[in-house]
N, C-alpha and C positions, 0 to 999 in steps of 0.2 A: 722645767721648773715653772709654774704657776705662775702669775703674776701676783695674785694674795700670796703669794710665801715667798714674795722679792726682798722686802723689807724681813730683815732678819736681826735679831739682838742676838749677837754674837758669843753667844754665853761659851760655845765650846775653841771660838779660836781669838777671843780675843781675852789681853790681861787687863786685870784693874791692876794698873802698873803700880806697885811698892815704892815708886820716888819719893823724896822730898820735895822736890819740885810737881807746881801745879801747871802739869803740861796737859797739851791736847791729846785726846786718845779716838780713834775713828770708831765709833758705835755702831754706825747704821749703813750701808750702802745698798743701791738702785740699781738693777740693769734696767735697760730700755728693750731690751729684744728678749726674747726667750731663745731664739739661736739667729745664727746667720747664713746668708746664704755667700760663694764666695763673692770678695769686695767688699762687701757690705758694709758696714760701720754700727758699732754699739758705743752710748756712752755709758760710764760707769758714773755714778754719782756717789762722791764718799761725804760723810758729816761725822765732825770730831767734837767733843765736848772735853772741857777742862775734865782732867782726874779727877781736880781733888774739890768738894763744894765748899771749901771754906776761903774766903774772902781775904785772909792772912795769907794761907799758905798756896802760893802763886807766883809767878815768874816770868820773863818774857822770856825769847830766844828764834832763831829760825826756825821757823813749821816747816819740815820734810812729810811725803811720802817717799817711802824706797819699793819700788816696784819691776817686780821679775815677770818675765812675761816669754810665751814658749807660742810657738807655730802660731803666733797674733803679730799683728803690726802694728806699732804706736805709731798714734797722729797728732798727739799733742793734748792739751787740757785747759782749762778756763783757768781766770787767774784765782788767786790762793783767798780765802775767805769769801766769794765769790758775791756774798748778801749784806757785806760790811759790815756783820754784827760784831766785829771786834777791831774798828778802825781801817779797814782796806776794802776794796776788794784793794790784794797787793802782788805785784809782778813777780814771777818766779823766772826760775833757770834751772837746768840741769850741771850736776859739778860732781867731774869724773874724780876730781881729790875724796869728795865725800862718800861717795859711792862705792870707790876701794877701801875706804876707811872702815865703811858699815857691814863691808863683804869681809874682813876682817873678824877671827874669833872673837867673838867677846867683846863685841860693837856695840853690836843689835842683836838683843833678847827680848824677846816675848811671850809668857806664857810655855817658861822652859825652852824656846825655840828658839836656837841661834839662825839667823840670814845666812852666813857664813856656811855650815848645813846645809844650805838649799839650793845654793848657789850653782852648782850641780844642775839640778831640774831644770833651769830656766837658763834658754839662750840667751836671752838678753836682760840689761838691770839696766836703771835710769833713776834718778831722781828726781822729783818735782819738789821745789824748797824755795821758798818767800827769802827772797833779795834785801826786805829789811826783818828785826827781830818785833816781834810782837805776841802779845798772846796776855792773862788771864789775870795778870800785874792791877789789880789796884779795882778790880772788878768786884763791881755792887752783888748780888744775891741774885737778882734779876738775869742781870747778864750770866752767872754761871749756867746758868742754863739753854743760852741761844747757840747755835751751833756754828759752825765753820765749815763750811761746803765748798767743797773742789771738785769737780766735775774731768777725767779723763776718757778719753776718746782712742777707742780701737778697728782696725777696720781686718775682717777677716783675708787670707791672702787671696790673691786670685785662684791661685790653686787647688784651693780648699774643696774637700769633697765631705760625703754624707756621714762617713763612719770615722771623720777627725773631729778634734775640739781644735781650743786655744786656752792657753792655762793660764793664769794670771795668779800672782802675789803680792799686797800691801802690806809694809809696816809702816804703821804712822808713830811718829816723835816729834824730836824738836833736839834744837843743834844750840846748846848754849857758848857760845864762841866765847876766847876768854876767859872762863871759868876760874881756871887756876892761874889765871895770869900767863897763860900761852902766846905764843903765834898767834896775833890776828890774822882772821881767814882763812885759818888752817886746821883740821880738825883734829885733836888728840885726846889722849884717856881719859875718859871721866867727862867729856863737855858733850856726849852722846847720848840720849834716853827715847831706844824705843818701849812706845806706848800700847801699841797693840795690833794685831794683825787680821786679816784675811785674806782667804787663797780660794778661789772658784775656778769651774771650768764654763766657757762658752760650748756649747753645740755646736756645729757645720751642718748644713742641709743641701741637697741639691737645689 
C-alpha cells in the first residue's frame, strides 16, 4: 500500500452511525510502515470526529476503541485524545467486563457489522477506553471539527515471515455509563454505541 493512499475516508467500512447521541466516530487512520520485517513495530494512528455537527445534539461518555488483532502483537498506545482538542490528552485502560460485553450480540454494530461476528478472526480483543467520560457536550461549531487522535502501537512477532500478515480490527464508540440508571461501572443494554469501524492487514517481509 502506497503511502499517498495511507490516509483513507473510509467510506466503504465505516458508519455514519444513526444515534441520537453525538458520539465520536474514527474517520481517518495512519500507518507508518508499508510492512514489517519480523519485531519490528508499526504505529497505527486513528482520528475520531463528533457524528453529529450540530452543537445541540451531543453528549459525553467513555471514548472506546474495541480492537481485534490476529498473528500481531499489542504494545500498547498513546493516551486518548492525544492533542487535547477536546479537554485531555486522557488516561486509558483496558476492561475485560467491557470487552465481553462488546463481543456480545448486539453490542457492537457498525455498518451492519456485529464484533461479536468477528470475534472468530481475531485471536486476541482488547480495549483501549478513557478512564474519565468526555466527548462533544457543549461544543462550539469550531471544535466539532478538531479531531481526537489515539495513536496504537504493534510490533510484528519475531516469527514472522515473508508470505504472513497481521490482521487488525477497530471499532470506535463510546460507553455511556448509567444511561438508564444502571450499575455504575458496569456495562449493560443500551449504554453502548459503536460508531464506526476499520479492519486492515499489515505485510511481513523478510
Amino acid at each position: 500500500m502506497k503511502r499517498s493512499r495511507i490516509w483513507l475516508l473510509l467510506a466503504l467500512l465505516l458508519a455514519i452511525a444513526l444515534v441520537t447521541s453525538g458520539c465520536f466516530q474514527i474517520r481517518m487512520f495512519k500507518i507508518n510502515k508499508d510492512s514489517l520485517a519480523a519485531g519490528e513495530m508499526v504505529t497505527v494512528r486513528t482520528e475520531a470526529f463528533p457524528v453529529s455537527m450540530s452543537t445541540v445534539d451531543t453528549n459525553e461518555g467513555y471514548y472506546f476503541l474495541l480492537i481485534g488483532y490476529d498473528n500481531i502483537d499489542w504494545q500498547g498506545s498513546s493516551q486518548i485524545d492525544a492533542d487535547g482538542n477536546w479537554g485531555g490528552p486522557y488516561n486509558k485502560g483496558n476492561n475485560a467486563a467491557l470487552v465481553a460485553f462488546l463481543l456480545t450480540a448486539g453490542n457492537c454494530q457498525s455498518i451492519g457489522i456485529d464484533a461479536a461476528d468477528m470475534e472468530a478472526s481475531f485471536e486476541d480483543w482488547r480495549v483501549v477506553v478513557s478512564l474519565e467520560e468526555f466527548g462533544p457536550e457543549g461544543a462550539t461549531e469550531a471544535q466539532l471539527g478538531l479531531r481526537n487522535r489515539t495513536q496504537l502501537y504493534f510490533n510484528a512477532p519475531a516469527t514472522a515471515q515473508e508470505d504472513q500478515r497481521g490482521d487488525i480490527v477497530i471499532f470506535s464508540g463510546i460507553w455511556d455509563d448509567g444511561l438508564f440508571g444502571g450499575i455504575d461501572g458496569t456495562p449493560e443494554a443500551g449504554e453502548t454505541f459503536c460508531t464506526g469501524l476499520v479492519t486492515f492487514s499489515v505485510p511481513y517481509t523478510d
